[in-house]
N, C-alpha and C positions, 0 to 999 in steps of 0.2 A: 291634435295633441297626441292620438293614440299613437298614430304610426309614427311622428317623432321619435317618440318612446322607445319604441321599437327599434327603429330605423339606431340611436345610440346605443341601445344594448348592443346591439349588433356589433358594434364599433369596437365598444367595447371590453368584448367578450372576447373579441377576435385580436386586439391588443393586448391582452392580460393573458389570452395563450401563447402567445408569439413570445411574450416575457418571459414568459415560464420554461419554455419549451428550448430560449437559448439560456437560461440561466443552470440549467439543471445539469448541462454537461461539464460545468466549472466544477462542479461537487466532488473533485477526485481525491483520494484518499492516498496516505505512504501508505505501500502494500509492500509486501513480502513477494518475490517471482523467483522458482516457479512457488506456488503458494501450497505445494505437495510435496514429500520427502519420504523414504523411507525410513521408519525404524531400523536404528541399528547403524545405519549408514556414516557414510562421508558424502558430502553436496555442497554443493555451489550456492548460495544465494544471493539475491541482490536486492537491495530495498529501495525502492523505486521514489523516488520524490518528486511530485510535482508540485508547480508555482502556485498558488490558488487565490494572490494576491496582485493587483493591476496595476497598485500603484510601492509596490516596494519587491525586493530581490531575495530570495534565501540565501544565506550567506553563512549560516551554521546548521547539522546533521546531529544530533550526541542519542545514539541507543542504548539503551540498556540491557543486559545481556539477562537471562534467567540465573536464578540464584539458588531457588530450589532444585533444580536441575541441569545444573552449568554444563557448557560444554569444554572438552578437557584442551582440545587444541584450535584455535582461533587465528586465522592470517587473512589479509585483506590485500584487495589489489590494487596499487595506486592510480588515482582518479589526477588525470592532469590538471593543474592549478586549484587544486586541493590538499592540505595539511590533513595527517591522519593521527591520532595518540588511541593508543590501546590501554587503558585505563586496570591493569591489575590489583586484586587486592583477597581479602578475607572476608568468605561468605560469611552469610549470618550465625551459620552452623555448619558443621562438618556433614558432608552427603557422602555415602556410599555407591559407587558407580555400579554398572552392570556389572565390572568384570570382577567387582568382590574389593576394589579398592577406595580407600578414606579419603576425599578430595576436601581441603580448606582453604581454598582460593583457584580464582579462578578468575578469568577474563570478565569485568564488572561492565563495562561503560567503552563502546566506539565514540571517538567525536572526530567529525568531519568538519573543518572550516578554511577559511582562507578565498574559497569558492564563489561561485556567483551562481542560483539558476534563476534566469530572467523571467517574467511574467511571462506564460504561455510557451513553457518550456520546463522537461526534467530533466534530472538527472538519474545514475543508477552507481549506487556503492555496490562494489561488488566483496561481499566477505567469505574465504572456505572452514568450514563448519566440521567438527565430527571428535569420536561417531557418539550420534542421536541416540539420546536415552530409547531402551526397548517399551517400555510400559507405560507410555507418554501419547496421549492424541493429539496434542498442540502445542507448542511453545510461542510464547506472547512477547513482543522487542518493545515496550513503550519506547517512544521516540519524541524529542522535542525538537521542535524545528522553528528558527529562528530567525527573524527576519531584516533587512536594512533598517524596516525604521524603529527597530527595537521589540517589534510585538512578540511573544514565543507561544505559538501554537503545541501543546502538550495533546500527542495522539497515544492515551493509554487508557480508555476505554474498554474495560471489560465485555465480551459478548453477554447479549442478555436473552434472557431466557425462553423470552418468548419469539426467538428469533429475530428481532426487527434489530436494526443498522444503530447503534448507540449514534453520536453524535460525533466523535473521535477515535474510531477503535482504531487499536494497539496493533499494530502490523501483527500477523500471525503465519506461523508456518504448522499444518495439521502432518500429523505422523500418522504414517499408515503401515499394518503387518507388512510383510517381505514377501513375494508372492513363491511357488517355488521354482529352485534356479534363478531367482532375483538377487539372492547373495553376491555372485559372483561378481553380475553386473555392475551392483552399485557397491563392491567394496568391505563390507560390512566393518571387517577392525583392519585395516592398512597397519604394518608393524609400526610407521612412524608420520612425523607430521608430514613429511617433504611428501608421502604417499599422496596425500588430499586431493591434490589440484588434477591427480588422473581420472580422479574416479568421480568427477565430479561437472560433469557436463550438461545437466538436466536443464539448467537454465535456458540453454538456448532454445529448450522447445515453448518459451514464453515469451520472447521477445518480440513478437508481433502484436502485442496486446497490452494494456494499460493495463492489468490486474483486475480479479472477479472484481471488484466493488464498483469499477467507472463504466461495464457494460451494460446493466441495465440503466443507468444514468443518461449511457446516448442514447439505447431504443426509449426511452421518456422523452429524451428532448427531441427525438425525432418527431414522434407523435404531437407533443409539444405543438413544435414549430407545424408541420402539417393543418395540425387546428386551427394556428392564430390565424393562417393566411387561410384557411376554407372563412371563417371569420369574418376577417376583413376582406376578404372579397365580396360574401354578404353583404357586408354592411354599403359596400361602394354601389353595389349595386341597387340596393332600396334606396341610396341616396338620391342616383341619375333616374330613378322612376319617380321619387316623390316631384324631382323637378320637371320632369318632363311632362 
């Protein structure tokens, strides 16, 4: 009876890593890419959406823009077989910008729809941004993301404080000081909007990667998976010995 005992744990244990170990990489989050930005600047971003549902299609995108710290000019880049509305209106209060002037509206709400991204499969909105409040470490997009068979996934999760991953955080873009002779590079105030889309090419050093939240996600399910099968190879083989 002992080594039965055993002999299932094994089995067990080795099946329940195996589970884990492939379920942990579906855990992908809408992130923000690249998820760094200068203070001050004009940049590129793109908000990454992945599917995280098997049995239905995202078929609507709607972010909401900051409103304590708007940004003054907003343009996006059209996503084939996607509808875009740019959502203006009247912040909650009048904000004072870097450059000394009185903003009362501003770009509220992106909605992306019309679209399809299939199970195991993203897409990328790509929107130009600027320029980025100076006195800012982060700026937060809650996004609602919407799905065929009606579900609406709300990713507006605040970070929390003791570090650890909230449940749904809110796409995030962190602002960092200018370093110097960084000005020039990235643009700091372009006299007008059409300037944006020059100065704003940072994205592409992100596009080989799924955004910081889904990498430690694969090295877990690697390890994971690794486990299940040392595991169940165990267990096969206490099996062919108890019979033999």
């Amino acid at each position: 009876m002992t080594s039965y005992v055993r002999r299932a744990a094994a089995v067990t244990a080795g099946a329940l890593a195996l589970t884990v170990g492939l379920a942990v990489p579906a855990l992908a989050h809408i992130t923000v890419n690249p998820g760094t930005a200068v203070q001050g600047s004009w940049t590129k971003i793109a908000f990454r959406v992945p599917n995280e549902r098997d049995n239905a299609s995202t078929t609507k995108v709607e972010v909401d823009f900051p409103t304590d710290h708007p940004l003054p000019f907003v343009s996006v880049r059209p996503v084939p077989g996607w509808d875009v509305k740019l959502t203006r209106g009247k912040l909650p209060k009048p904000v004072v910008s870097d450059a000394g002037d009185t903003i009362t509206e501003s770009v509220l709400k992106i909605t992306w729809s019309g679209g399809k991204v299939e199970s195991g499969q993203f897409q990328e909105f790509e929107v130009s941004v600027g320029p980025l409040p100076k006195n800012v470490d982060a700026l937060a997009f809650p996004t609602a993301q919407t799905y065929s068979n009606g579900e609406v996934v709300k990713w507006a999760d605040a970070a929390t404080t003791d570090g650890s991953e909230p449940e749904h955080p809110a796409p995030t873009l962190k602002l960092v000081a200018a370093e110097e002779g960084e000005d020039d590079e990235h643009g700091a105030a372009p006299a007008s909007p059409a300037a944006a889309p020059t100065v704003a090419a940072a994205a592409s050093d992100d596009d080989d990667r799924e955004g910081g939240n889904s990498t430690p996600a694969l090295v877990l399910g690697g390890l994971g998976l690794v486990a299940g099968l040392i595991g169940a190879g165990a267990g096969i083989t206490a099996l062919r010995r108890s019979r033999g």
